[in-house]
Backbone as CSV, one residue per row, in Angstrom:
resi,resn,N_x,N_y,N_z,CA_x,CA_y,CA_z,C_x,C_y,C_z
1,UNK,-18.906,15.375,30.624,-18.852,15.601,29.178,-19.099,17.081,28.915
2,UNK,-18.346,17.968,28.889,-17.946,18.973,28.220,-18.195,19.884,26.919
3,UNK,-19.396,20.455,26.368,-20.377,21.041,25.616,-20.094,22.366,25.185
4,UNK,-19.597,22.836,24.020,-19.476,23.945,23.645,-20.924,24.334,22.861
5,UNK,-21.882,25.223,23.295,-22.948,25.421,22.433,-22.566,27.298,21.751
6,UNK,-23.120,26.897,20.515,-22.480,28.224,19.226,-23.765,28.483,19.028
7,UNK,-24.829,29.588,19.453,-26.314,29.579,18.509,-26.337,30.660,19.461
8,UNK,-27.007,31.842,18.169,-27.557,33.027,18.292,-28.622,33.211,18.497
9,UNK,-29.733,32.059,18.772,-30.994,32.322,18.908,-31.004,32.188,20.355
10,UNK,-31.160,32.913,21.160,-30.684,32.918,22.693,-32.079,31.920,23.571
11,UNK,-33.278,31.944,22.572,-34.198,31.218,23.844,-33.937,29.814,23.387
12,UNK,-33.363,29.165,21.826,-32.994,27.676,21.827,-31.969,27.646,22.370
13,UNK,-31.048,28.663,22.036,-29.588,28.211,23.266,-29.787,27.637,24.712
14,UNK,-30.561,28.624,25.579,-31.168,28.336,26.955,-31.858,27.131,26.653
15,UNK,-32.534,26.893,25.814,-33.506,25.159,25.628,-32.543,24.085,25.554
16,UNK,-31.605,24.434,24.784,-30.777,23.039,24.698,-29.843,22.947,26.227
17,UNK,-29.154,24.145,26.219,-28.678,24.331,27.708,-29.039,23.658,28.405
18,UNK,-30.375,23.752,29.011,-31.070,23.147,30.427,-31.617,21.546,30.195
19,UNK,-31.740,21.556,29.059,-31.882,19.975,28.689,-30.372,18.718,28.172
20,UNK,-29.276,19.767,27.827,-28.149,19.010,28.010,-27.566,19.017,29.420
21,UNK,-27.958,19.971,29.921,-27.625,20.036,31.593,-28.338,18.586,32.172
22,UNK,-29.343,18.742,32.147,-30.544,17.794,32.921,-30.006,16.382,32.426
23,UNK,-29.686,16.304,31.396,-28.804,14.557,30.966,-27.281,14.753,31.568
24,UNK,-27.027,15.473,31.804,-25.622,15.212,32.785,-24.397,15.849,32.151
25,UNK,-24.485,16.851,31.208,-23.687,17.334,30.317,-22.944,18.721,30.713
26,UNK,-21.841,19.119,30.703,-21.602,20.263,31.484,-21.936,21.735,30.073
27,UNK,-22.398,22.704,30.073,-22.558,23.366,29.052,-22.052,24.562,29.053
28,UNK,-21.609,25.280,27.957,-21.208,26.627,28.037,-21.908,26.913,26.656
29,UNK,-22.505,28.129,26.504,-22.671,28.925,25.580,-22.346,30.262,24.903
30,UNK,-22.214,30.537,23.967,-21.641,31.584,23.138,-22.529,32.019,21.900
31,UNK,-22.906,33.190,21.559,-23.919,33.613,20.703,-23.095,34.507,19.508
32,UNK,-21.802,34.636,19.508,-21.370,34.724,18.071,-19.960,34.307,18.028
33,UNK,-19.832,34.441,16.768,-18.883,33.481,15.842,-17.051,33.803,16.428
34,UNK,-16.441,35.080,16.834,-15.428,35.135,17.323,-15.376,34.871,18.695
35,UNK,-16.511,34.686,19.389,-16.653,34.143,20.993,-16.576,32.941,20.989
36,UNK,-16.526,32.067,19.840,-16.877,30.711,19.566,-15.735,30.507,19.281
37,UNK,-15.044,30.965,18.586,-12.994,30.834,18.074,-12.398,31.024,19.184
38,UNK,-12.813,32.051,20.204,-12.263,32.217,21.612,-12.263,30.989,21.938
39,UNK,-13.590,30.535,22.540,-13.627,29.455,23.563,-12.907,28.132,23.077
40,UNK,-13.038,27.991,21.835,-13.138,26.655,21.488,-11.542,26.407,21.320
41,UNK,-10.659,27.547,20.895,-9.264,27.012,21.423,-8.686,27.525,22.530
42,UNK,-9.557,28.198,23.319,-9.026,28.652,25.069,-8.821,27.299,25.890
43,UNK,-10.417,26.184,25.682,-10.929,25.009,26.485,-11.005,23.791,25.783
44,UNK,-10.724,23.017,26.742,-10.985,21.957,26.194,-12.323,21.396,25.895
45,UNK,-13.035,20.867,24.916,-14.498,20.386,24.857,-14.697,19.054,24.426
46,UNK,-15.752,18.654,24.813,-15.625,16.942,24.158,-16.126,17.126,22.772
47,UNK,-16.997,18.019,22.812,-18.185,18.052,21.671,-18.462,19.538,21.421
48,UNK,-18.686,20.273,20.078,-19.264,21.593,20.117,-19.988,21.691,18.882
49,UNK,-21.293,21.823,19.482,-22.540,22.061,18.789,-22.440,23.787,17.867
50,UNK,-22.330,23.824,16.857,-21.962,25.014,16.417,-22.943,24.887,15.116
51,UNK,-23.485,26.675,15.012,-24.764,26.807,14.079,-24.053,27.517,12.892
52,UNK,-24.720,27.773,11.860,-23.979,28.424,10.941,-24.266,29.819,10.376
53,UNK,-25.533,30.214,10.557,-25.802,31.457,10.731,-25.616,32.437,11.722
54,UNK,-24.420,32.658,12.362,-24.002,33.799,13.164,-23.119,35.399,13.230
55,UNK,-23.493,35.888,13.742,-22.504,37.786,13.750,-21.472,37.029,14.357
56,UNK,-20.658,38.423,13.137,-19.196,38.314,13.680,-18.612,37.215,12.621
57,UNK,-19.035,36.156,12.788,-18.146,35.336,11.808,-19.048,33.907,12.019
58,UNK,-19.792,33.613,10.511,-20.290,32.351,10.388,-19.740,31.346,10.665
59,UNK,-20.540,30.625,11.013,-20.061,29.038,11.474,-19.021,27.963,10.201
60,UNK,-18.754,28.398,9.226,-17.928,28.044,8.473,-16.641,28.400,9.002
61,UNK,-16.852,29.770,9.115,-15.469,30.379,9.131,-15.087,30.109,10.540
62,UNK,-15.773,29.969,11.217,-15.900,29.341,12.779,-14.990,28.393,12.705
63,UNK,-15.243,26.957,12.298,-14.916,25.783,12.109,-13.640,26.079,11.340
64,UNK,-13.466,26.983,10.119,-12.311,26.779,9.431,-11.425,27.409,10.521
65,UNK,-11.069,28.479,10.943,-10.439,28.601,12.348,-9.960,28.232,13.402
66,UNK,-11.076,27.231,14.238,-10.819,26.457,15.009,-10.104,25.063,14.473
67,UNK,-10.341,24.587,13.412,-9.198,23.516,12.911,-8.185,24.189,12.121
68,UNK,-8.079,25.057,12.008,-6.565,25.619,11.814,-5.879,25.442,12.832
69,UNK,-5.971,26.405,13.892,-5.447,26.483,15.159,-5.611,25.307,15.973
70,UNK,-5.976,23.802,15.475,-5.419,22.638,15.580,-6.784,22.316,16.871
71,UNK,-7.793,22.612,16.595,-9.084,22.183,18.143,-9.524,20.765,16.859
72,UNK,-9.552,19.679,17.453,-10.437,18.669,16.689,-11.516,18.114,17.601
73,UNK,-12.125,18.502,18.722,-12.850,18.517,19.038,-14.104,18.281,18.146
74,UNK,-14.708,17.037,17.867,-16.168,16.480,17.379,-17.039,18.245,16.928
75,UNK,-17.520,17.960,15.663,-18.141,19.264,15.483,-19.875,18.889,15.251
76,UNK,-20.599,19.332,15.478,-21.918,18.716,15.161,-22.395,20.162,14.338
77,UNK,-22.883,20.309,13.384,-23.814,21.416,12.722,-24.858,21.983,13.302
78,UNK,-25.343,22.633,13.577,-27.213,22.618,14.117,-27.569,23.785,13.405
79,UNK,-28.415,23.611,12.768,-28.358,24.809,11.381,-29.898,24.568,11.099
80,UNK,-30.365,25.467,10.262,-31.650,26.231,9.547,-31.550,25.713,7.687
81,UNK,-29.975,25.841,7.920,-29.568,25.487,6.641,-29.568,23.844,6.181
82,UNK,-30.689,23.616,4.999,-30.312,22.177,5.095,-30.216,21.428,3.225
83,UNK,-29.349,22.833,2.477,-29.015,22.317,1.143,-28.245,21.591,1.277
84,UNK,-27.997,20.544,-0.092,-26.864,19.232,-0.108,-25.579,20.302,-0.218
85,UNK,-25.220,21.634,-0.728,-23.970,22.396,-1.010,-23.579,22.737,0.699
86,UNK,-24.562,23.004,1.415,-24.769,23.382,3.070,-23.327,22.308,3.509
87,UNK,-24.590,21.509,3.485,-23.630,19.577,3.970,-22.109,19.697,3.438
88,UNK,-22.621,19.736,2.301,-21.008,19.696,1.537,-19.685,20.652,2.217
89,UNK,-20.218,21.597,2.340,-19.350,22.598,2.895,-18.902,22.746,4.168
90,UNK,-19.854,22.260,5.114,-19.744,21.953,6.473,-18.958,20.876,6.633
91,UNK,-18.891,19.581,5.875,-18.091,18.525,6.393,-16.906,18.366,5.472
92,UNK,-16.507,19.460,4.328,-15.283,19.787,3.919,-14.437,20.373,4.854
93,UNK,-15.529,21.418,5.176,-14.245,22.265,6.334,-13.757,21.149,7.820
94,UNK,-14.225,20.063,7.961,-14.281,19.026,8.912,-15.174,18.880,10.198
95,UNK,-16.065,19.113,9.521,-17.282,19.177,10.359,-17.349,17.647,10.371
96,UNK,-18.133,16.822,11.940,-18.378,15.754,11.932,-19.819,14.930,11.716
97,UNK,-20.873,15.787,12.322,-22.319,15.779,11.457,-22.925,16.677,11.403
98,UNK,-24.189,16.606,11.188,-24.981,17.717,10.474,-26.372,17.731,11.106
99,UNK,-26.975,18.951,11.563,-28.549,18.170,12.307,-29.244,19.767,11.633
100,UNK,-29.964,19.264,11.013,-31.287,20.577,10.721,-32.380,20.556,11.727
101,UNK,-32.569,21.624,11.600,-33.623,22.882,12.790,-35.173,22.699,11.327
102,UNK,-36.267,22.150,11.954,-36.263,21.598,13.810,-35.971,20.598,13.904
103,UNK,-35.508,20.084,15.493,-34.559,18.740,15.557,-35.298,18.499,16.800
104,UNK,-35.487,16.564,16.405,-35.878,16.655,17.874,-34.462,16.446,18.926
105,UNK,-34.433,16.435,20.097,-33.771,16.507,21.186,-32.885,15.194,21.832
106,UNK,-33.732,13.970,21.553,-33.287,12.842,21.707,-32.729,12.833,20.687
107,UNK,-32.694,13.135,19.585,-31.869,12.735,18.618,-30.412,13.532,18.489
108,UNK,-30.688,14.934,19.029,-29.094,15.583,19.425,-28.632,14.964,20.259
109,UNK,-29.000,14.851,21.505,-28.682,14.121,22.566,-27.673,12.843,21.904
110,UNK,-28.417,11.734,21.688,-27.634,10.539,20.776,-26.896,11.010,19.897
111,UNK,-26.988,11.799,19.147,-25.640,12.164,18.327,-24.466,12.435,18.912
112,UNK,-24.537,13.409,20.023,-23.705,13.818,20.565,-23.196,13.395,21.651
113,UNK,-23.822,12.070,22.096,-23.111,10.742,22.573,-22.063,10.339,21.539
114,UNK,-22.689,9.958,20.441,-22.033,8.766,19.619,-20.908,9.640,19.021
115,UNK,-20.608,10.902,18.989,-19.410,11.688,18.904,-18.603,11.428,19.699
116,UNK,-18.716,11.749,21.256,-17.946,11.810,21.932,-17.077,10.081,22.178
117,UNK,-17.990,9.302,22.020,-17.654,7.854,21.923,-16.695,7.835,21.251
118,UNK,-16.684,8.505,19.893,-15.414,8.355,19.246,-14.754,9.381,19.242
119,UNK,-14.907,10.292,19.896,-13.539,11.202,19.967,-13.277,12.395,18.782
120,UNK,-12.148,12.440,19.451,-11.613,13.323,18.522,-11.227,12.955,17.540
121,UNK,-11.041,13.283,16.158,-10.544,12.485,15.060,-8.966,13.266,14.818
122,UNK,-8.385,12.448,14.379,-6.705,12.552,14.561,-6.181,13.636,13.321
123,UNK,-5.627,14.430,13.598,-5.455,15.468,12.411,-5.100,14.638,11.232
124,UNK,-5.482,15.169,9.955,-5.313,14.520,9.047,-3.776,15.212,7.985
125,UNK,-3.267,13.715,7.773,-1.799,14.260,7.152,-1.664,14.920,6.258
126,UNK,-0.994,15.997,6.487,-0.729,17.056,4.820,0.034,16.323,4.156
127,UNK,-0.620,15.961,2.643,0.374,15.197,1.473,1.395,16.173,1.048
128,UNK,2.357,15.570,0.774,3.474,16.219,-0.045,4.194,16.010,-0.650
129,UNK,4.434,16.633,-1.465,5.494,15.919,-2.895,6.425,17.165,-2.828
130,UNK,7.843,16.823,-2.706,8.564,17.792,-2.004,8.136,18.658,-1.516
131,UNK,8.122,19.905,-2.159,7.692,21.209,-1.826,6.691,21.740,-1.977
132,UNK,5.462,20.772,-2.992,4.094,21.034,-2.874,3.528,20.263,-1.930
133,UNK,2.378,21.033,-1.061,1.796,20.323,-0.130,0.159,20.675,-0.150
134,UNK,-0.722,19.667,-0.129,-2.309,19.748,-0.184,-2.918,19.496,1.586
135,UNK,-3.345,20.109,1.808,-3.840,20.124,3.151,-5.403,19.573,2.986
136,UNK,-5.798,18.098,2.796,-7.363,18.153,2.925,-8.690,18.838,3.571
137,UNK,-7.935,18.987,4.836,-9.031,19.380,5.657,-9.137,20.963,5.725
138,UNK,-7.988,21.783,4.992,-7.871,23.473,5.076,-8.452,23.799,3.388
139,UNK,-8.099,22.579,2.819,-8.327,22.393,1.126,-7.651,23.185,1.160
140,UNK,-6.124,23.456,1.178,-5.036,24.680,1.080,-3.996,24.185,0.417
141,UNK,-3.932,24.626,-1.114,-2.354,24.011,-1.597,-1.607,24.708,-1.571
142,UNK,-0.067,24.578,-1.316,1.263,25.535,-1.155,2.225,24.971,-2.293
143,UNK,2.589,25.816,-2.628,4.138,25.303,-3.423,5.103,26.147,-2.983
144,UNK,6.445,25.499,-2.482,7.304,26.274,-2.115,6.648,27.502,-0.986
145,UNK,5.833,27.538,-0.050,5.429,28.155,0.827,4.869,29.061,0.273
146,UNK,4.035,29.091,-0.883,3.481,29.778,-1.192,2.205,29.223,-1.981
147,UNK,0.919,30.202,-1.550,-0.776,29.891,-1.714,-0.651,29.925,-3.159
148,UNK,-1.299,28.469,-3.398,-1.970,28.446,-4.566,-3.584,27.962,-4.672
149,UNK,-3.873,29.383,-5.130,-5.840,28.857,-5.257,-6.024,28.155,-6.601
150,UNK,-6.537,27.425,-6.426,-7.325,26.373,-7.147,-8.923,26.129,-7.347
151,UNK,-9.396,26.262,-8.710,-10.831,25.854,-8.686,-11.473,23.987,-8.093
152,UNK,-12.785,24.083,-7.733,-12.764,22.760,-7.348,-12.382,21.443,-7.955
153,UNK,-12.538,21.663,-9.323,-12.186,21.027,-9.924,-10.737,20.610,-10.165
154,UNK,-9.952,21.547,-9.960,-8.780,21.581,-10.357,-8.405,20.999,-8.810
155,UNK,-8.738,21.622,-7.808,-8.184,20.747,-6.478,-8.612,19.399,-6.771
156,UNK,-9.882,19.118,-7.007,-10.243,17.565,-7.042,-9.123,16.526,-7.373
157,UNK,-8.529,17.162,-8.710,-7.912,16.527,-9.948,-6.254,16.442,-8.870
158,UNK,-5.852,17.601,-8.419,-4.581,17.302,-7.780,-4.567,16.620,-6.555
159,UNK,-5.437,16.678,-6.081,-5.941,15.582,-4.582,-5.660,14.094,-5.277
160,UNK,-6.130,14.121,-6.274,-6.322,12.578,-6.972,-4.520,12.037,-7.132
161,UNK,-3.780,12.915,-7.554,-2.649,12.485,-8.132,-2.254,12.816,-6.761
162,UNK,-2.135,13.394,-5.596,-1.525,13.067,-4.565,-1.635,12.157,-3.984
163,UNK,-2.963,11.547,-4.100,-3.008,10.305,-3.186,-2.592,9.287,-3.917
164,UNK,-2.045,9.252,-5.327,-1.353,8.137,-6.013,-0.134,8.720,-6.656
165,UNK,0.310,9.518,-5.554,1.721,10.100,-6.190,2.923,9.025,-6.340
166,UNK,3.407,9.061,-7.342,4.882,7.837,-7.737,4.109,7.249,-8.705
167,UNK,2.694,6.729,-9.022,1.633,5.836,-9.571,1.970,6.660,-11.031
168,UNK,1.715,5.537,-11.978,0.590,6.381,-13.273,-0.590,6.074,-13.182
169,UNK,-1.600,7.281,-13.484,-2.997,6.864,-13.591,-3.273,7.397,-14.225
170,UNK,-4.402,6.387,-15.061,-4.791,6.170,-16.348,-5.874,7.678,-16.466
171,UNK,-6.240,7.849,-17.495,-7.103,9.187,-18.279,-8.478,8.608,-17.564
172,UNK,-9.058,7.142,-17.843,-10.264,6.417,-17.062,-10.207,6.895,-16.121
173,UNK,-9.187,6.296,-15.125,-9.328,6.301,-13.675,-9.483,7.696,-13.123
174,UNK,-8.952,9.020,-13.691,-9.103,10.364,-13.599,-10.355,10.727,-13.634
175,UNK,-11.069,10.057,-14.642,-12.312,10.738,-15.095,-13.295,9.894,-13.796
176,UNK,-12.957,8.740,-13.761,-14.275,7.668,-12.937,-13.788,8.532,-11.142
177,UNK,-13.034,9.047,-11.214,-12.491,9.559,-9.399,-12.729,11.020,-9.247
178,UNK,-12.812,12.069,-10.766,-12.242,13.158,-10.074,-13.937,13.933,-10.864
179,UNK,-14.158,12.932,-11.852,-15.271,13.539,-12.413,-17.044,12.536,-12.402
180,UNK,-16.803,11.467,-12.964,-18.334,11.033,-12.511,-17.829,9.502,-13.155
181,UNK,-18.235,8.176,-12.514,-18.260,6.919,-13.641,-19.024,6.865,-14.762
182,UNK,-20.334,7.892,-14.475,-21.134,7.617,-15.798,-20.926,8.890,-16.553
183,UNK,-19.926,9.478,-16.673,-19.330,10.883,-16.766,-19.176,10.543,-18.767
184,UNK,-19.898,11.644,-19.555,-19.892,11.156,-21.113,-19.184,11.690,-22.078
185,UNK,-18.641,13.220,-21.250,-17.852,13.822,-21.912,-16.910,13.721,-22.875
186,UNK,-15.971,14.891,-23.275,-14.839,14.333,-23.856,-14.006,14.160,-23.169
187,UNK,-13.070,12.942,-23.329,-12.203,12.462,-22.237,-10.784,13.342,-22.176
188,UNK,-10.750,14.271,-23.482,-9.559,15.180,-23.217,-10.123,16.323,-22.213
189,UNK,-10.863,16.521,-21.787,-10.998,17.423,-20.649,-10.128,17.092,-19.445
190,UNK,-9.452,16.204,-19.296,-8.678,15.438,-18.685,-7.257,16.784,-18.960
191,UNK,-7.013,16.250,-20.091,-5.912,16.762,-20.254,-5.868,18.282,-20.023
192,UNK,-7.194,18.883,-20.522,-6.980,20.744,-19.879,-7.212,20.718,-18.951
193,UNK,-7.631,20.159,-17.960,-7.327,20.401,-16.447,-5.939,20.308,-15.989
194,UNK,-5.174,19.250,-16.671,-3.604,18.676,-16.104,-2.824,20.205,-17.117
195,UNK,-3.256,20.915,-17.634,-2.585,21.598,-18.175,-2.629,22.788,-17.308
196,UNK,-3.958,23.330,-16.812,-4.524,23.870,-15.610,-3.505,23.960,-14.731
197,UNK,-3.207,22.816,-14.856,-2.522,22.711,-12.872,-0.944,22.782,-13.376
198,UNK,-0.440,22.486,-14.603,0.985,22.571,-14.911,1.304,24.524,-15.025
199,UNK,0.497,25.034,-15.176,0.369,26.351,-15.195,0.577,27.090,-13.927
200,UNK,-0.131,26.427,-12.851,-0.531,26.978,-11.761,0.441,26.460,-10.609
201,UNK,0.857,25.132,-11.152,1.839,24.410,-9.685,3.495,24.341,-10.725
202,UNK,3.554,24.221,-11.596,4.933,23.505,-12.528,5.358,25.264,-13.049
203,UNK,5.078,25.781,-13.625,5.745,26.153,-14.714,5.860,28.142,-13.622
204,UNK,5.153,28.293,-12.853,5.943,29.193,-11.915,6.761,29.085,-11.596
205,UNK,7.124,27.776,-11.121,8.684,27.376,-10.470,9.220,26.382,-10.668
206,UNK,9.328,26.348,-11.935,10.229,26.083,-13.168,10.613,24.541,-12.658
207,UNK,8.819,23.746,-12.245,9.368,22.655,-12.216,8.229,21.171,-12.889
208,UNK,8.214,20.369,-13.173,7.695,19.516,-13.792,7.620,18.019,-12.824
209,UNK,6.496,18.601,-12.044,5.948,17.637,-10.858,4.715,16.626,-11.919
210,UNK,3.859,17.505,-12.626,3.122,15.950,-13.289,3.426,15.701,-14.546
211,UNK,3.701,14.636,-14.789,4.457,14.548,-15.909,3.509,13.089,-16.635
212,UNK,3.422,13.391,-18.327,2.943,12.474,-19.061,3.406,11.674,-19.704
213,UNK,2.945,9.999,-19.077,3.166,8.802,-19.496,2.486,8.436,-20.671
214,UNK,3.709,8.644,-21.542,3.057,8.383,-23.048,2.111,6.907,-23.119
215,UNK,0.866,7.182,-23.743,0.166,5.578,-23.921,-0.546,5.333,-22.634
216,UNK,-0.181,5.816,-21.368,-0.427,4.868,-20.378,-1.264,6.284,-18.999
217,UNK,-0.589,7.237,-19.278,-1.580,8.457,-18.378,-0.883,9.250,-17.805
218,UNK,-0.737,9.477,-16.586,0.182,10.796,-15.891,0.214,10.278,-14.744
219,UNK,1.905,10.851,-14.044,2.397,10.499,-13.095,2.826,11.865,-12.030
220,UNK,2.003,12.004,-11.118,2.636,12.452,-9.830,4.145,12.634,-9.403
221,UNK,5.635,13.376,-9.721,7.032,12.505,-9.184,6.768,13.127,-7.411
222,UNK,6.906,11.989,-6.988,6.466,12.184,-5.339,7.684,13.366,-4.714
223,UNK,8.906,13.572,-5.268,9.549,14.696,-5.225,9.070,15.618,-5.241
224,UNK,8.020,15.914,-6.482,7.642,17.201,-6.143,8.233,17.778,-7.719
225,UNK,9.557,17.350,-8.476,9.576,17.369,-9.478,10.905,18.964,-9.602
C-alpha cells in the first residue's frame, strides 16, 4: 500500500513515516506543495495524506491540481486547520476526509485503510447542456469554451438546474435545494439570481438556455439553448 505523505513539519513527517512504515505501508514524503503536484501525478499512490498549510503552493491548490491533471487517488486532509469553511473547501475541491492535528495515530492508520478499501473514486461527469458545461469537482463553468466565474450562490443555483436539466422546477424546490428549507426570505430572490445567470451564461451568446415556465417555474433546455 503505497503512501504519499505532503507535511512541512519535517519531525511529524518522520513520525508518521516510521509508524506507517512499521504497519506495512510503503511511504514517500514531500515537504512542499509543487513537490507534492510532482509526485502525485509522476506515481502511482493508493492514498495521499496531504496538509494544507504548505510553501510553494497550499494544499488546496495542491489537490485542485492534482485532480485536474486527472490523479484520483483517495485524499485524506491532515491539517491544523479545523473551521467548518476549512472542511467545506477541502472536500469541494475533492478531498476524501479530513483529520485535525492533534490526531491520534490509530485513527489515521484506520482511515487510511478504509480509503484504500474503497479506492479510487471514479471521475465525476461534467454536465452539459450543449455548449455549457459545469464541472463539479473543478466547480468550473464554460460556455462555448469559455470561463465563466460565478458567485457561490449563483453556481449553487446553476448546478441545481443542471442536474434537472429538460425538468421544470418549481421557485419552492429552488429555494428548499439551492438556499435553505427553513429559508424565510423573499421568494423572488429566486428570480434575481436566474436573472444573474441569464446575464452571465444566455445573453453573451445570444442564447436562451433557462427559460421561464409561466405559472409553473424554470426550465434548463438540455441543448444548451
Amino acid at each position: 500500500m503505497r503512501v504519499l505523505i505532503v507535511e512541512d513539519e519535517v519531525p511529524l513527517a518522520e513520525t508518521v513515516r516510521h509508524g506507517l512504515t512499521e504497519d506495512g505501508f510503503v511511504v514517500e514524503v514531500v515537504h512542499n506543495g509543487e513537490d507534492a503536484v510532482w509526485a502525485a501525478t509522476e506515481n502511482p499512490y493508493d492514498v495521499i495524506v496531504l496538509d494544507i498549510m504548505l510553501p510553494k503552493l497550499n494544499g488546496y491548490k495542491v489537490l485542485e491540481q492534482i485532480r485536474e491533471r486527472g490523479v484520483w487517488a483517495p485524499v485524506l486532509m491532515l491539517t491544523a486547520k479545523d473551521g467548518d469553511y476549512d472542511q467545506t473547501d477541502a472536500f469541494d475541491l475533492g478531498a476524501d476526509d479530513y483529520l485535525t492535528k492533534p490526531f491520534s495515530f490509530i485513527v489515521l492508520v484506520a482511515r487510511l485503510r478504509a480509503l484504500i478499501r474503497r479506492g479510487a473514486p471514479e471521475r465525476p461527469i461534467v454536465m452539459t447542456a450543449g455548449d455549457l458545461k459545469l464541472d463539479p469537482v473543478r466547480r468550473r463553468v464554460e460556455r462555448a469554451g469559455q470561463e465563466i466565474v460565478l458567485t457561490r450562490r449563483e453556481y449553487g443555483l446553476l448546478e441545481f438546474l443542471m442536474r434537472h436539466r429538460g425538468e421544470t422546477v418549481s421557485k419552492s424546490e429552488i429555494l428548499n435545494s439551492v438556499w435553505d428549507p427553513a429559508f424565510e426570505g423573499d421568494p423572488n430572490v429566486v428570480e434575481v439570481y436566474i436573472r444573474y445567470l441569464r446575464l452571465k451564461l444566455d445573453a453573451p451568446f445570444d442564447r436562451n438556455a433557462i427559460q421561464t415556465q409561466r405559472g409553473m417555474g424554470y426550465r434548463l433546455d438540455p441543448d444548451g439553448g
